[in-house]
C-alpha positions in Angstrom: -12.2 -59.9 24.5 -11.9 -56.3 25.0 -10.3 -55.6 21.7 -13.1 -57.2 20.6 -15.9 -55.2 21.8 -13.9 -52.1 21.1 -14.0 -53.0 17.5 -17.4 -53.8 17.5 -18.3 -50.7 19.1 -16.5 -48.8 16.2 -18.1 -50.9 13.9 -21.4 -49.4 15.1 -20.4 -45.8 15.3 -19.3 -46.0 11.9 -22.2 -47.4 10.7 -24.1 -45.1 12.7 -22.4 -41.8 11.2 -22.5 -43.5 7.7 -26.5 -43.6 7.6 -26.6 -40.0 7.7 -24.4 -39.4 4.7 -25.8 -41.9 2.5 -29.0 -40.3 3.4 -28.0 -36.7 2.7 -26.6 -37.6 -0.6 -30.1 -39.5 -1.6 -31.6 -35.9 -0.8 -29.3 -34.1 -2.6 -29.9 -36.5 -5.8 -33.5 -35.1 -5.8 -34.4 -32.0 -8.6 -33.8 -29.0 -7.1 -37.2 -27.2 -5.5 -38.2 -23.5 -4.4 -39.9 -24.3 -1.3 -40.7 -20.8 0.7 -40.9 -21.5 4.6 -42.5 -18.9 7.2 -39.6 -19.8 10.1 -37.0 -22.0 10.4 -38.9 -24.4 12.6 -41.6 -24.6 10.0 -39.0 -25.3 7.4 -37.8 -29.0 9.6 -41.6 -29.9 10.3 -43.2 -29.0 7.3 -44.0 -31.4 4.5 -42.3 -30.1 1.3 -44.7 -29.3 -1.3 -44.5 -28.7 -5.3 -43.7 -24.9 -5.9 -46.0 -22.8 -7.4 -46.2 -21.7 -11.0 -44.9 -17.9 -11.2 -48.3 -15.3 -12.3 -47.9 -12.6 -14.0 -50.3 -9.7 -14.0 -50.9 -7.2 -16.8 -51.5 -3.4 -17.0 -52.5 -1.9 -20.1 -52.1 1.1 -18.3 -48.2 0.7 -18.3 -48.0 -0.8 -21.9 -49.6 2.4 -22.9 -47.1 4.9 -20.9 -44.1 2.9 -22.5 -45.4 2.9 -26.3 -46.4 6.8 -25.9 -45.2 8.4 -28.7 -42.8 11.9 -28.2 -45.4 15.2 -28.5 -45.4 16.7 -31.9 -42.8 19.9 -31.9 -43.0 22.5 -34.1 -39.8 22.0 -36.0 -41.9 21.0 -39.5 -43.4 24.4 -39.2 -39.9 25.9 -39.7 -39.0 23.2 -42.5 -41.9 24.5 -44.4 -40.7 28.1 -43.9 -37.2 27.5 -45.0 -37.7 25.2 -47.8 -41.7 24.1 -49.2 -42.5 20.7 -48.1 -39.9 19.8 -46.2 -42.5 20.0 -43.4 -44.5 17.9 -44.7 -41.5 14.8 -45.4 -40.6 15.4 -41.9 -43.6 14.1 -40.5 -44.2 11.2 -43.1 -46.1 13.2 -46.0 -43.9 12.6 -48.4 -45.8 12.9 -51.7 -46.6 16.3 -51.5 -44.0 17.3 -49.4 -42.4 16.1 -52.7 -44.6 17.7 -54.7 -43.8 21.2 -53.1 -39.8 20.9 -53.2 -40.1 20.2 -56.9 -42.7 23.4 -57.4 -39.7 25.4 -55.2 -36.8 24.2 -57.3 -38.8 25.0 -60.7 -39.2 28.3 -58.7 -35.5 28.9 -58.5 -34.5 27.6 -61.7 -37.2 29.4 -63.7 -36.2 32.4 -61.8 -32.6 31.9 -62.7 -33.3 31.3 -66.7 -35.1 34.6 -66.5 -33.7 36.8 -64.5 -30.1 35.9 -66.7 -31.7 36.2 -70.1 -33.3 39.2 -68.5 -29.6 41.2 -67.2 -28.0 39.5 -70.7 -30.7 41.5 -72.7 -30.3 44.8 -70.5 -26.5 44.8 -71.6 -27.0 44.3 -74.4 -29.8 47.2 -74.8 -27.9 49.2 -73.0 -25.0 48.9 -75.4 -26.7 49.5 -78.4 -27.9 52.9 -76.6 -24.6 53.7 -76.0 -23.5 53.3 -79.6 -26.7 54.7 -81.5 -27.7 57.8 -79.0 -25.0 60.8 -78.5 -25.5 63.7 -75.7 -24.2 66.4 -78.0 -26.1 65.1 -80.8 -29.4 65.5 -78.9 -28.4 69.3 -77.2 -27.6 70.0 -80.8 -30.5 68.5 -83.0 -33.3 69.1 -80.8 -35.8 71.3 -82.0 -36.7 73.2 -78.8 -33.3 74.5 -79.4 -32.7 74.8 -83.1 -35.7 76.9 -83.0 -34.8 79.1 -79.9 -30.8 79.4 -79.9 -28.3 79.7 -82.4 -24.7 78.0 -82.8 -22.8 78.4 -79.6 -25.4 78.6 -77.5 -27.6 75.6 -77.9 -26.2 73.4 -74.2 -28.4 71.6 -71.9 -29.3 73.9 -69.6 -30.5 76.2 -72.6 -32.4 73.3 -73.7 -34.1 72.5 -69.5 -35.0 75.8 -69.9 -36.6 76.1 -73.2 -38.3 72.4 -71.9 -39.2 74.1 -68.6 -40.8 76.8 -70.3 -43.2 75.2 -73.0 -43.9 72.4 -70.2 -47.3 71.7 -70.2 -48.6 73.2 -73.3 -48.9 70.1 -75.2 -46.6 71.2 -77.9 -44.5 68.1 -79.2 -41.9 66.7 -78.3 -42.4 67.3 -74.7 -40.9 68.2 -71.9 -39.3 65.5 -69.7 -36.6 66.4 -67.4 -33.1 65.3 -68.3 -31.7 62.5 -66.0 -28.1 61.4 -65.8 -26.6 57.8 -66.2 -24.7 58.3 -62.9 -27.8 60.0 -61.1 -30.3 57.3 -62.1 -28.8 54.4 -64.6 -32.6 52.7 -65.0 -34.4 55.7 -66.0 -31.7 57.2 -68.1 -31.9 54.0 -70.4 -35.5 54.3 -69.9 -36.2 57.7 -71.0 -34.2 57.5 -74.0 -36.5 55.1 -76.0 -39.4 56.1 -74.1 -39.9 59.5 -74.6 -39.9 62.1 -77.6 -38.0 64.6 -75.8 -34.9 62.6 -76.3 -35.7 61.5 -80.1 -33.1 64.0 -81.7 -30.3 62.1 -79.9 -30.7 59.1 -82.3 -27.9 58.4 -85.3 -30.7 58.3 -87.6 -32.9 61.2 -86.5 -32.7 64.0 -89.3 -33.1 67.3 -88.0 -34.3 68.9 -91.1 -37.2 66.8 -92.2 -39.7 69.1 -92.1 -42.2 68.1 -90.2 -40.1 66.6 -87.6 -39.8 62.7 -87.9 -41.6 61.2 -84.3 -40.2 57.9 -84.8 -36.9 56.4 -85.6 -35.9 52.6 -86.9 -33.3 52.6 -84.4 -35.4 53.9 -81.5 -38.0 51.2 -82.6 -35.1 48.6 -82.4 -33.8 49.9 -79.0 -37.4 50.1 -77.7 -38.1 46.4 -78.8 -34.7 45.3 -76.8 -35.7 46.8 -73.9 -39.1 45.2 -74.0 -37.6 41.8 -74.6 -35.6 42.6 -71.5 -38.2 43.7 -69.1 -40.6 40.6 -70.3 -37.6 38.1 -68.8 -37.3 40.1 -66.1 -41.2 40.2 -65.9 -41.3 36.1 -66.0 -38.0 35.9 -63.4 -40.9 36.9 -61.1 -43.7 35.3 -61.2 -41.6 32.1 -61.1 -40.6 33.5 -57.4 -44.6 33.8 -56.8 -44.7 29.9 -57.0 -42.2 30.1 -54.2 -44.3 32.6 -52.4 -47.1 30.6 -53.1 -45.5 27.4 -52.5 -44.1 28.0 -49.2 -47.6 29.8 -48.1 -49.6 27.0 -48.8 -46.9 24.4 -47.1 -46.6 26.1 -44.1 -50.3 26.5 -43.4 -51.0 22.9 -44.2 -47.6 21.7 -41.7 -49.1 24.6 -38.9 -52.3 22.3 -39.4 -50.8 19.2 -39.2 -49.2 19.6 -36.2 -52.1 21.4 -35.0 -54.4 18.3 -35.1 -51.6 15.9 -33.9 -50.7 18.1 -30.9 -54.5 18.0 -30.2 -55.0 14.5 -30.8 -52.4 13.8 -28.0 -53.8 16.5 -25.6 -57.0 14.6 -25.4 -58.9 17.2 -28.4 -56.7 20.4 -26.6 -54.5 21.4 -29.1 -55.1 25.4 -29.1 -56.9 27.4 -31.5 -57.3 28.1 -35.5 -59.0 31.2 -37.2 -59.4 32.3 -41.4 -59.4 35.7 -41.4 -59.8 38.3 -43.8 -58.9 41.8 -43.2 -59.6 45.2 -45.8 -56.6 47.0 -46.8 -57.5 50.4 -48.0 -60.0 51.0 -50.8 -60.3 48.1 -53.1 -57.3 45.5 -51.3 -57.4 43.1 -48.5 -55.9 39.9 -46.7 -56.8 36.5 -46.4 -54.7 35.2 -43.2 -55.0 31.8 -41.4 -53.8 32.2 -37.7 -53.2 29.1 -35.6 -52.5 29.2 -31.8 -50.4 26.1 -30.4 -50.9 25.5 -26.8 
């Protein structure tokens, strides 16, 4: 009998430990919840209730700071300096930022055709010179000193002072000072197609046409070289005023670019902007735009 009861009283204990379990795995079988309690007493006693849908608040405020676009620098306005319309690209103007490189490398090239043509021709003026004008011909021939020395004595500083001497009385050829290749290259070439002074030097100048001849084919053909030469040179630069040009107008339209967008960001503060014009002595003046970038 007391095995009995023994047995029965296990029998009970078990069941009574069981009930528990069972009942801890039926809660466990439940979805998952987020229930927030304020202590752990309130969290045996109170009921369990759904949670609550998470809110969300929004700040345009924030979505504003985070979208804020970098302040304008003033690296375009260098661009522009260094190379038209790059400036202009760099800040999303990119037809006539276009526009302006292509009017700078026309610039350069033109330049380039030119200025070569121009330094080809100069050789090649300069050659003829050399082969159709002699020194010792001119000392010789010229009539300040046919008519004032003899043989033998006719040199150039007889003929500087025979020049120096009739200088300024109007008498033909006259007098122009005689200038060296190795002192001055440019006005030496210059002065020999140029002026009459230096006519008796050419092949083709006769020294006993009576009156003297003022003119020479070949002096006609050097002069005509040398023209064709200083005209290439001549166009060689005004392709570099499209550059000058080119850059001017790109930098002032980038300096007002980033002008207004540096004020647009301040709030309408973006510094200051003046035309003006300026006299430069008699008849001359300037036209300068002056932008101040806070």
């Amino acid at each position: 009998m007391q095995v009995c009861r023994f047995a029965a009283a296990l029998v009970l204990f078990s069941g009574a430990v069981a009930a528990p379990l069972c009942a801890a795995r039926a809660q466990d079988a439940l979805p998952p919840m987020l229930v927030a309690h304020s202590t752990s007493a309130g969290a045996a006693h109170e009921p369990l209730t759904a949670p609550q849908p998470a809110r969300f608040s929004f700040d345009p405020a924030m979505v504003a700071s985070a979208d804020a676009a970098p302040k304008q620098n003033y690296l375009p306005v260098l661009y522009s300096l260094l190379i038209p319309g790059t400036g202009e690209i760099s800040m999303g103007y990119y037809g006539r930022g276009i526009a302006l490189v292509a009017a700078e490398i026309l610039a350069w090239t033109g330049y380039a055709v030119y200025h070569s043509d121009g330094m080809d021709q100069r050789d090649a003026y300069e050659s003829f010179a050399d082969t159709y004008w002699n020194m010792d011909k001119w000392i010789d021939d010229h009539p300040c000193n046919v008519e004032q020395y003899g043989d033998g004595t006719r040199t150039l500083e007889n003929l500087e002072l025979c020049g120096q001497g009739g200088s300024g009385s109007g008498a033909w050829p006259g007098y122009v000072p005689y200038v060296s290749r190795d002192e001055d290259k440019q006005h030496y070439y210059e002065n020999l197609g140029k002026y009459d002074w230096y006519i008796s030097g050419w092949s083709d100048w006769d020294p006993s046409a009576d009156p003297y001849l003022e003119d020479t084919a070949l002096r006609d053909q050097y002069r005509a070289m040398r023209g064709e030469s200083n005209d290439s040179l001549d166009k060689a630069n005004e392709f570099i005023w499209i550059s000058v040009v080119a850059r001017a107008f790109s930098l002032a339209e980038t300096a007002i670019i980033v002008h207004n967008r540096r004020g647009a960001q301040d709030g309408g503060e973006g510094g200051g902007m003046a035309l003006r014009a300026r006299p430069r002595g008699l008849d001359g003046g300037e036209l300068a735009l002056e932008v101040r970038f806070k």
